[in-house]
N, C-alpha and C positions, 0 to 999 in steps of 0.2 A: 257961616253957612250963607249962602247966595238965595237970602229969603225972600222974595217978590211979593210976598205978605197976602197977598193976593191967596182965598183958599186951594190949593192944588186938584185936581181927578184924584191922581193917584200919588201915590210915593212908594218907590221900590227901596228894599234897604239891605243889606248886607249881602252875603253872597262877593263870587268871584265876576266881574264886568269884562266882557273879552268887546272891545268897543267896534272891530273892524274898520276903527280909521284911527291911524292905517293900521294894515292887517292885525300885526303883533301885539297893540298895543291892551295890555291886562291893567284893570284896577281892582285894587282888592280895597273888600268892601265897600262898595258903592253907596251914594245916595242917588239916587233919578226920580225928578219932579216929572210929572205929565199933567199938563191942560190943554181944555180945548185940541185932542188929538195930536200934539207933540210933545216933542223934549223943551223941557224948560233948563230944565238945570243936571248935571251930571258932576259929581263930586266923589270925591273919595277919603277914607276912614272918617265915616257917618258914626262908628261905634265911639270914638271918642268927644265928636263934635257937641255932645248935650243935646240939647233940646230941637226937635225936629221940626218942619215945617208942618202945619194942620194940613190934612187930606181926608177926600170924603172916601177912601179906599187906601187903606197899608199892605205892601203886599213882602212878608218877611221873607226873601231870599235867602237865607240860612244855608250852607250846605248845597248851594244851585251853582250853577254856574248863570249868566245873565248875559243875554249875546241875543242880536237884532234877528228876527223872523227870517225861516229858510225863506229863498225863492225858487220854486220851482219855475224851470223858464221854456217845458214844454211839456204839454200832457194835451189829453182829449176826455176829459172829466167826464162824460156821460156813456165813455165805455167801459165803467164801471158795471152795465149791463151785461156785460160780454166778459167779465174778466170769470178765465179759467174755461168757453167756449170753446176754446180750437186750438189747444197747446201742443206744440212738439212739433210745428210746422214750417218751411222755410217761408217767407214773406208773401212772394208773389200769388203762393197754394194759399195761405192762409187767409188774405185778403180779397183774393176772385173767388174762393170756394164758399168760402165761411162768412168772414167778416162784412162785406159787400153786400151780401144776399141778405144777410141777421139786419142790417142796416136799413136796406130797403123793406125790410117786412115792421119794423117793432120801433125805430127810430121816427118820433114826431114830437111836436111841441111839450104836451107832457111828462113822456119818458123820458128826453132829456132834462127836464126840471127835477126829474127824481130823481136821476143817476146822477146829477150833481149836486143836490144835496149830501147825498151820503160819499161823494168824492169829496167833498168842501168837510163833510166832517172828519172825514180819516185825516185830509189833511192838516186840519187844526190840531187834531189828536196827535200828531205825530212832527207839529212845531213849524209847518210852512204857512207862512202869512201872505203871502205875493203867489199867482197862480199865471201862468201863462197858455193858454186854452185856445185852440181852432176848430172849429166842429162846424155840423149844421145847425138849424135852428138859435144861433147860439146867442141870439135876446133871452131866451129862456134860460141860457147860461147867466147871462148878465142880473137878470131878476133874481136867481137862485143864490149870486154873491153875495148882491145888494141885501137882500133881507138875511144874509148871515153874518153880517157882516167883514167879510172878506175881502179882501184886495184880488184886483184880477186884473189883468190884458185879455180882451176878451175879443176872439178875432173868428167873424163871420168864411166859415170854408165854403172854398168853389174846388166843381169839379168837372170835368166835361161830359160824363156819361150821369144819365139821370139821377139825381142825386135825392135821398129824403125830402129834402123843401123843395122841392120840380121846379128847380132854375131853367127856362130856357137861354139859350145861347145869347140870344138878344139884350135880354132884361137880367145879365149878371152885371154889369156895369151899374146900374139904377140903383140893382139891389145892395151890389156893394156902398154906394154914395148914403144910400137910404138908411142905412144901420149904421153908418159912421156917425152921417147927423142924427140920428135919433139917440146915439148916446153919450156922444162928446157933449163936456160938460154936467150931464145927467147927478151922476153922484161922484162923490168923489174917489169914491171904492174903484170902481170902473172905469178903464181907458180902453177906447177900443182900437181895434186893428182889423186886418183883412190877411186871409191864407187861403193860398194854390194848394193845393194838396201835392203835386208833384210837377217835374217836368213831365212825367211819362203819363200822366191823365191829364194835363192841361194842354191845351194847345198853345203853339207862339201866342194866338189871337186870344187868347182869354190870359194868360201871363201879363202879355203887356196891356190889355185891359182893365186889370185889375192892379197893377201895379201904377198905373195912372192915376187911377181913383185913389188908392195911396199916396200918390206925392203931391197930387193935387190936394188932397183933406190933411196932410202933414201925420199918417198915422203909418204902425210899423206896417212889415209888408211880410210875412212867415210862408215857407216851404220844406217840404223836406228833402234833401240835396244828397245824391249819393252815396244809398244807403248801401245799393248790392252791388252786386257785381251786374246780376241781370241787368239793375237798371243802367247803368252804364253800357251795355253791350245793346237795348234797347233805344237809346239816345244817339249812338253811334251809327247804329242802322238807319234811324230816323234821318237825323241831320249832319251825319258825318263827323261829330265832334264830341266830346264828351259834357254831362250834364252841367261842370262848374262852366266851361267856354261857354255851351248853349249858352244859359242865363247872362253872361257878360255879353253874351253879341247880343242880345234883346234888350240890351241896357235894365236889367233888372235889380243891378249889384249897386247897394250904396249902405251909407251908413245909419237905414231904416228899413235895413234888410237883415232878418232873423233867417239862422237855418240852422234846423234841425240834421243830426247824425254826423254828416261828413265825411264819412269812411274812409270811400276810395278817390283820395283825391293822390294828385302827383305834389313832385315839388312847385312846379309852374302854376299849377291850379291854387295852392297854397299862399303862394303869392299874388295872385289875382285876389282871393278875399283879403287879405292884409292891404291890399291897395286900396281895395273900394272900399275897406271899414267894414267888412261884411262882420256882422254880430253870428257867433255860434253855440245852440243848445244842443249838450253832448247827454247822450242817455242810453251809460254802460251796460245796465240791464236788460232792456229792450233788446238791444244791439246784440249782448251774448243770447238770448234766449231764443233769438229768432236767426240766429247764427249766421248772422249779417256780417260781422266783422268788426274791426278796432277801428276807433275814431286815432287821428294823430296829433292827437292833444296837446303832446308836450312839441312838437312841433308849431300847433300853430300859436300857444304863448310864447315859444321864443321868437316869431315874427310882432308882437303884442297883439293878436288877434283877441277881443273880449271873448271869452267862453263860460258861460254859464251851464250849471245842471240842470235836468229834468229827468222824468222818470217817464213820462211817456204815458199812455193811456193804458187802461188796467188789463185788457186785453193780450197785454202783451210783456206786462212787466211780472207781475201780476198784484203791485199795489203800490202806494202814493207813498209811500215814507222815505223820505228824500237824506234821512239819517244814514238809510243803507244803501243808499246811491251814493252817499260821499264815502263809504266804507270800499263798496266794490269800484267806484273809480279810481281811489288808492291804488289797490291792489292789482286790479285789468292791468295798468298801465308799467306797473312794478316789474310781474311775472311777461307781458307783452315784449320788454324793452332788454328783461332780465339784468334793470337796475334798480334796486332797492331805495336811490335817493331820489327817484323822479316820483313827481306827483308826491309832496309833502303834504303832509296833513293840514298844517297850516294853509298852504293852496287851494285843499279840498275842499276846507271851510270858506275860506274866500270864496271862489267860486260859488259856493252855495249860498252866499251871503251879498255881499259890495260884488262879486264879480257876476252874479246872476240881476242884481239893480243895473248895474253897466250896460247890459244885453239887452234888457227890459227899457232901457232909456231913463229909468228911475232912479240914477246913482245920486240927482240931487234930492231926494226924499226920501227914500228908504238903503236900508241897506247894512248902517250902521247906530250906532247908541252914540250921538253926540247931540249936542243942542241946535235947535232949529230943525231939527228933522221929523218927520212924524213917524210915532211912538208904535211901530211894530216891533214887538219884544215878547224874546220866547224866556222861561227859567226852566233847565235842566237839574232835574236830582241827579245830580253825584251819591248821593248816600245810601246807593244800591250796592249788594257786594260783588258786582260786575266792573265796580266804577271806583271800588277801593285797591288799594290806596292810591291819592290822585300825583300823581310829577308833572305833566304834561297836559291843560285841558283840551288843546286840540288836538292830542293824541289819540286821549278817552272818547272824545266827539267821534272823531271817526271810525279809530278802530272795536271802541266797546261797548258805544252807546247804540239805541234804536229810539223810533220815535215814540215808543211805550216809557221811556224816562223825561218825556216833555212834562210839567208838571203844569203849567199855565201858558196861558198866550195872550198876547195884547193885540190888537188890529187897531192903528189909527186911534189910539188911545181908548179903547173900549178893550174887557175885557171877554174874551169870548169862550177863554176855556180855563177852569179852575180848581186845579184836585185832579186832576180827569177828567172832569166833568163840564159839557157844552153849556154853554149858558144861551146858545139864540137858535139853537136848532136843536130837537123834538124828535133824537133818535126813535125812541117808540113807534111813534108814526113812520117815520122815511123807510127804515129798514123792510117792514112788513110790505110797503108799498115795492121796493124794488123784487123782494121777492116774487109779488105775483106776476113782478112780469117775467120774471127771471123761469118761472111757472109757464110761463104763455111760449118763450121761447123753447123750451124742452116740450112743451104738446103738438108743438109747430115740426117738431122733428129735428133739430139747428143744432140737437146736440144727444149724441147718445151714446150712454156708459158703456162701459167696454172693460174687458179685462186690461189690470193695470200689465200686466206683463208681455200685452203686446208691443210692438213698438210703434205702430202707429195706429192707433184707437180710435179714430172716427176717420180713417180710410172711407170713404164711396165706394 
């Protein structure tokens, strides 16, 4: 045993190790030392090896599977507010009618500290350690990781029409610079970024304004890129070109550029981000439920375009469990293609693991279970009779499990969830609290029941 003698955090022991580096690679029965917020040591059949190293925490994987923390690598964590508000709507209705208006009225410094809390808790509950977040106010995101202990890219959103934190046009440049330094460095949970909300709400001058501030503070730079068809037909009215050209003729495209959806792109388009390194967070759920369309995923990994998952904000997925985003990306892209061997499971798992840290810029810390890296690690029960009997575990991961089978989760070598059960956030308190606002938004009128058998239920 590779004993550092030295007392360990924790020690993980038996159970099945799907290490994700590289993808494939399975150890049965594991040992995993964690100090000081990494991996120390990584070993295998620990059951015959004798005598273990001292830890000030054992944690028996029995029956788990052991595999590195999802990444989610696109959401908006404080529209947990809004999730289940305005369903059943195309994008553009759903966003200028609903979503917009709810924003501007309920959306401030401490409502989004409440709605991410209880996002940061579903997500722990349901095995995602890395969050990738653009919103307003979103120091109040970065505070709400920080004391949950959570990992996050935490990226201040710009938008041109007055937006919750009343940026004017002048002072987004500032504001952007202003939140970059105030949290680079800060903790180490926290990496910040900066996000356009779109081409079709940002103007060229606020694109490349804030995309300045980016490459100047060396932080990502996040959009969401061709989602509909509208916006494309929007973009082309505008500037004669479509959304992926726009951004390449604004020099916006490099390899510190995140984008969300991707739908409708061409083949030329396609190659334009494989050229500049463009990083992509794909989010099947979202996309079907708002009936945006298919991203073309398995296209743009055979250019090697990074693609990582995300679930999108609750508004519109209608929840963070990023188990059933690698289940429905499987599948979307199976039935899409009507080929059964596109989008393997093995894949999906990638992606949601080492190819979601890729995206993130974090492939050299998180991502996978080997030494040197820091200790984000989820254990799934297999020993559900969903999950019996096992041949395959990236099979089960994808097609049988949900994030109700997470049994624990590590963040950075702390252990944040145990049984089920949160160890640094104080369900009791958050949940009551998002109710009342949730309370505030239905007396405000922003939402109202309707019979289910209509087909569209909160029609104006």
């Amino acid at each position: 045993m590779n004993n550092p003698y030295e007392t360990l955090d924790i020690l993980i022991t038996g159970g099945t190790l799907l290490t994700m580096e590289p993808p494939g690679d399975i150890v049965a029965d594991p040992v995993i030392g964690i100090r000081d917020g990494r991996i120390i040591f990584v070993e295998e059949g620990g059951a015959t090896r004798g005598e273990l190293p001292e830890a000030r925490e054992v944690l028996d994987a029995s029956g788990c599977l052991v595999m590195p923390g999802l990444v989610n690598t696109h959401t908006h964590l404080p529209m947990v507010l809004f999730r289940g508000l305005a369903d059943d709507l195309p994008l553009m209705r759903w966003l200028n009618d609903h979503i917009f208006p709810a924003e501007e009225r309920f959306i401030d410094r401490e409502t989004v500290y409440a709605g991410t809390q209880l996002a940061i808790a579903e997500m722990i509950l349901s095995g995602t350690t890395t969050f990738c977040d653009g919103y307003f106010f979103e120091s109040s995101v970065a505070r709400a990781a920080v004391e949950a202990g959570m990992r996050g890219l935490v990226a201040q959103g710009f938008i041109d029409f007055p937006a919750p934190d009343r940026q004017s046009s002048a002072e987004k440049a500032t504001v952007a610079e202003s939140f970059v330094e105030n949290w680079r460095g800060r903790s180490p949970l926290v990496t910040p970024a900066l996000i356009c909300h779109s081409p079709y709400t940002c103007s060229p001058e606020t694109l490349r304004s804030i995309k300045a501030v980016a490459r100047r503070t060396g932080v990502a730079f996040l959009i969401h890129l061709a989602e509909t068809r509208e916006e494309v037909r929007m973009i082309r009215e505008r500037y004669g070109k479509t959304p992926v050209r726009h951004l390449a003729d604004l020099d916006l495209l490099d390899e510190n550029t995140i984008a969300a959806h991707c739908i409708w792109l061409d083949e030329n388009e396609l190659d334009l981000l494989a050229e500049h390194k463009v990083k992509v967070a794909h989010v099947p759920e979202s996309n079907m439920k708002l009936g945006a369309g298919v991203a073309p995923v398995p296209a743009m990994l055979s250019r090697g375009i990074a693609v990582g998952l995300g679930t999108d904000g609750c508004a519109s997925n209608n929840d963070l469990d990023l188990l059933g985003e690698m289940r429905m990306a499987a599948m979307l892209h199976k039935v899409f293609s009507a080929d059964p061997t596109v989008m393997t499971a093995g894949k999906v798992v990638e992606m949601a693991t080492s190819g979601g840290a890729r995206v993130l810029g974090m492939e050299d810390r998180i991502g996978s279970v080997i030494p040197g890296k820091e200790a984000d690690i989820i254990l799934v029960d297999m020993k559900r009779p969903h999950l019996t009997p096992l041949y395959n575990p990236f099979s089960h991961l994808v097609y049988a499990a949900s994030g109700a089978d997470v049994a624990a989760s590590i963040i950075g070598g702390r252990i944040v969830m145990k049984d089920r059960r949160l160890l640094q956030l104080n369900l009791a308190a958050i949940m009551p609290e998002v109710r009342r606002i949730g309370k505030q938004v239905v007396q405000a009128g922003f939402h109202r029941p309707a019979s289910p058998f209509r087909s569209d239920p909160i029609r104006e």
